[in-house]
C-alpha positions in Angstrom: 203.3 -119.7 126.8 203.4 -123.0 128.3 201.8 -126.3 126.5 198.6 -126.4 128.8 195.9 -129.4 128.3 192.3 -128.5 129.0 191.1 -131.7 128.0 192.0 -134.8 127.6 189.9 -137.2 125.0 190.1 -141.3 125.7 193.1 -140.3 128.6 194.1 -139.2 131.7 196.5 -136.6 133.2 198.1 -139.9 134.9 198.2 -141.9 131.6 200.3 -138.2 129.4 202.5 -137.7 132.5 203.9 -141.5 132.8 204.2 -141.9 129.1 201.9 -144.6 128.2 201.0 -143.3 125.0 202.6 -141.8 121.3 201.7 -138.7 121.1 200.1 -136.8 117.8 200.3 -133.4 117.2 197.9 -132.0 114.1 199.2 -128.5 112.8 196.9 -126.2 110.5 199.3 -123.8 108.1 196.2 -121.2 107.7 196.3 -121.3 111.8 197.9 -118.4 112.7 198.5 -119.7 116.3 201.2 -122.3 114.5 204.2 -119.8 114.4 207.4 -121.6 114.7 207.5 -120.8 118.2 204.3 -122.5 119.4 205.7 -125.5 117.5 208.6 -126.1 119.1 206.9 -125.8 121.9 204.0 -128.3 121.0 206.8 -130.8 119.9 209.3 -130.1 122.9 206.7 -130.9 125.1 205.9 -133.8 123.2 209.5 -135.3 122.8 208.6 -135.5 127.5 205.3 -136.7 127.2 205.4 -139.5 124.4 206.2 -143.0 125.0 208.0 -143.8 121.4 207.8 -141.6 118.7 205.7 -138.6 117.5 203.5 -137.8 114.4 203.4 -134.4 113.4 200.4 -133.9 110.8 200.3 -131.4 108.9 196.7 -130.1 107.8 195.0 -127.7 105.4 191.6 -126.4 105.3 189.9 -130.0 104.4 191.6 -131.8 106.9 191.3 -130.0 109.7 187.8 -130.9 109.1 188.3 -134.5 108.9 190.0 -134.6 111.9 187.4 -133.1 113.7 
């Protein structure tokens, strides 16, 4: 599986592929799409795409909610 973005909120393809902005990833433990595979490849993918640094936040049930 390759990191594939559908939409993009507030951004452009242009604006992810030249780095302009720090990228956030949020990951849900319950989720059972966030094995340790699909991780690495969120953050890999991230670690190209982000101009300085990364926040990985990690969520439960109430969060993801929050987030939303």
């Amino acid at each position: 599986m390759a990191v594939q973005i559908v939409k993009y909120l507030n951004s452009t393809k242009e604006e992810i592929h030249g780095r302009t902005h720090n990228i956030w990833i949020a990951i849900s433990l319950g989720n059972k799409f966030f094995t340790n595979e699909n991780i690495e490849k969120f953050l890999r993918w991230a670690l190209i795409h982000t101009k300085e640094c990364i926040l990985v936040l990690i969520c439960d049930e109430i969060n993801r909610f929050n987030i939303e």
